[in-house]
C-alpha positions in Angstrom: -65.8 -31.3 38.6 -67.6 -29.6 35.8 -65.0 -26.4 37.0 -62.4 -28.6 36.5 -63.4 -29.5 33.0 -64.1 -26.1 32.1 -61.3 -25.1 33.2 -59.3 -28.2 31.4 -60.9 -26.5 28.3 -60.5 -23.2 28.4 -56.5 -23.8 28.9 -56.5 -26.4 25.9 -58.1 -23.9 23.9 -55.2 -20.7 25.0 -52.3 -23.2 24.0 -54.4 -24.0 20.7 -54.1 -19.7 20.8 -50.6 -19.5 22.1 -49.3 -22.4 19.3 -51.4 -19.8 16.3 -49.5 -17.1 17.1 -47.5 -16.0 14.2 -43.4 -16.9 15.1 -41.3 -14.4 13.3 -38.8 -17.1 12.4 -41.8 -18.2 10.2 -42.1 -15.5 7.9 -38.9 -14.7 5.1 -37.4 -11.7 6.3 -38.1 -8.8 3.1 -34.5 -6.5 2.2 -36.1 -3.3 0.9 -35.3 -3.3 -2.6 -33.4 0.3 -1.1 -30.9 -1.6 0.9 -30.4 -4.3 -2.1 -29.2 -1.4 -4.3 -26.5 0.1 -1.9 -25.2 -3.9 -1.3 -25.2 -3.8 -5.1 -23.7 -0.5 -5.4 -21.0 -1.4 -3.0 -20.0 -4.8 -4.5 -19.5 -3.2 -7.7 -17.5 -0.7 -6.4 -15.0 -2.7 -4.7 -15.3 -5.1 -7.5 -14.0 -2.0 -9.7 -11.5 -0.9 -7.1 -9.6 -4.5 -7.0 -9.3 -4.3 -10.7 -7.8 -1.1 -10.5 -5.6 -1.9 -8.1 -4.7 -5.0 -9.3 -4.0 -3.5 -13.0 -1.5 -0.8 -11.2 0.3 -4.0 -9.2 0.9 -5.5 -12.2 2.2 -2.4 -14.1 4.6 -1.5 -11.0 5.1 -5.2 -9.8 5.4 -3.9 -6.2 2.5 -3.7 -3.3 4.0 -0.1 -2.0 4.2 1.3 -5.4 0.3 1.0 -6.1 -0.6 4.1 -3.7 1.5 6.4 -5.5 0.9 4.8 -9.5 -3.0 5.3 -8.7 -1.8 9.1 -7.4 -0.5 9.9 -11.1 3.3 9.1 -10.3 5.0 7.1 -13.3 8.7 7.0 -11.9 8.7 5.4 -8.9 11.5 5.6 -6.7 12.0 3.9 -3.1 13.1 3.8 -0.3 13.4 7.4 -0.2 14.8 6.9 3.5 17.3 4.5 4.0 17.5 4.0 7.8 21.0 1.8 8.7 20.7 1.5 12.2 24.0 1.1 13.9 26.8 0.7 11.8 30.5 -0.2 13.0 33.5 2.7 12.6 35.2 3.3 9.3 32.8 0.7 7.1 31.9 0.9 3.8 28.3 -0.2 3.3 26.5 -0.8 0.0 23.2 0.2 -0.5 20.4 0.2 -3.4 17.6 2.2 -4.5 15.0 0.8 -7.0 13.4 2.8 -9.7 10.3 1.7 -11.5 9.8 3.5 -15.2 6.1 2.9 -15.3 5.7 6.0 -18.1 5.5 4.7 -21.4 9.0 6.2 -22.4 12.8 6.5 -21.5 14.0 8.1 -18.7 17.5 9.0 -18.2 19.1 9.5 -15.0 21.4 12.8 -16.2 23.2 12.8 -13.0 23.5 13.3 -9.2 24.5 15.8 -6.0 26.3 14.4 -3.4 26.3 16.2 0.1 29.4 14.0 0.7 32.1 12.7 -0.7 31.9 9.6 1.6 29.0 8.5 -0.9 30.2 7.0 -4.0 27.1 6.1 -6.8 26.7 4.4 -10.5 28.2 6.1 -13.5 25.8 8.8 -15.1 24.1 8.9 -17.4 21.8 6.0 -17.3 19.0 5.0 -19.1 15.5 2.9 -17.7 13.7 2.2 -20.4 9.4 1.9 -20.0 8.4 -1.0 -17.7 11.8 -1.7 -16.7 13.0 -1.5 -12.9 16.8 -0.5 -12.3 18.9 -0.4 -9.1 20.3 2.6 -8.5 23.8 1.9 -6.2 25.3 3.6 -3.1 28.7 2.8 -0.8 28.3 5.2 1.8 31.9 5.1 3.7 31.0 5.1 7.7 32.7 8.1 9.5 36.2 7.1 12.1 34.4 9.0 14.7 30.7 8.0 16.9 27.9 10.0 16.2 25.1 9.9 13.9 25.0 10.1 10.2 22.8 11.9 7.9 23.5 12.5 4.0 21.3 12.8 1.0 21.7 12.4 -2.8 19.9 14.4 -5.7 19.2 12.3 -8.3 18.7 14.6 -11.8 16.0 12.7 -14.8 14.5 14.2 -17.9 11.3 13.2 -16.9 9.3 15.9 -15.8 7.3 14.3 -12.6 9.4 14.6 -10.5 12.7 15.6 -12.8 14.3 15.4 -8.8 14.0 13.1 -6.1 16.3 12.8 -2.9 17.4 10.2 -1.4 18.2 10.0 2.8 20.5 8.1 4.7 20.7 8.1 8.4 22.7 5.6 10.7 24.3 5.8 14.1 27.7 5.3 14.1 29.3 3.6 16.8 
C-alpha cells in the first residue's frame, strides 16, 4: 500500500509539473520593432497612394482616366477603340468619343482625317477649355454589302502631348 501512495504522490506532484509549464498562449507575443516599421512603412505608403489617386479621380472625374493622368497625360481621350459588334446593312450609327482637358489651358481641336467618307464628325475647330470634358461626335454610315468594317479618324489639337490621337472603329456588317 505504501507503493501505492508513493506512487499516488509522485503523479500528483508531475501534474503539479505538467500544470507549471509555461503555455505560450500565456505570454504577449513581441513584433520586432523591425517588422513594426515596414507595417508602418507600408500603411503610409498606400495611405499616400490613395490620396494620389483619389486627387487624379477628381481632376479627370473618370476611374479609367487615373492610369494615364498619374502617367503625365493631360488630354485624355477614350475609347480609342470603338468595337460595334454586328451592325445591320446600310445603317447610320452615331457614336461619341469623350475628351478630358485636364491641362490647365485651352485646347483646340484644329481638325480631323477621315479614312472614309462614310464617317461624318462635329464642325472644326473646337475649343475644350481646362477641366472641361467634351463629346467629340461620329455617324459612321454602315456599308450595303457583309463584311467587316474597319476606319479610323485623326483628330489634329494644339496641345503638344499628344497634338494626334486616332480613333478606331471596327464592326461586322451583316
Amino acid at each position: 500500500m505504501t507503493n501505492r501512495v508513493q506512487d499516488r504522490g509522485q503523479e500528483e506532484s508531475r501534474v503539479g509539473m505538467i500544470d507549471s509549464i509555461p503555455d505560450e498562449s500565456d505570454e504577449p507575443k513581441k513584433s520586432s520593432p523591425r517588422r513594426a516599421l515596414i507595417l508602418q512603412t507600408l500603411a503610409w505608403t498606400a495611405c499616400f497612394a490613395l490620396i494620389y489617386a483619389g486627387f487624379a479621380w477628381w481632376r479627370t472625374g473618370s476611374i479609367s482616366d487615373v492610369l494615364p493622368y498619374l502617367q503625365g497625360q493631360r488630354l485624355l481621350v477614350h475609347p480609342l477603340k470603338l468595337e460595334l459588334g454586328d451592325q445591320p446593312l446600310d445603317t447610320v450609327i452615331d457614336k461619341s468619343v469623350t475628351v478630358v482637358n485636364a491641362t490647365g489651358s485651352d485646347v483646340t481641336f484644329l481638325g480631323a482625317q477621315k479614312s472614309c467618307t462614310c464617317v461624318a464628325l462635329d464642325d472644326f475647330p473646337l475649343t475644350v477649355p481646362p477641366g472641361e470634358t467634351c463629346q467629340l461626335k461620329l455617324s459612321l454610315a454602315m456599308p450595303r454589302k457583309p463584311g467587316s468594317f474597319e476606319q479610323s479618324v485623326k483628330y489634329f489639337t494644339d496641345y503638344d502631348n499628344p497634338s494626334v490621337f486616332s480613333v478606331t472603329v471596327t464592326a461586322t456588317v451583316r
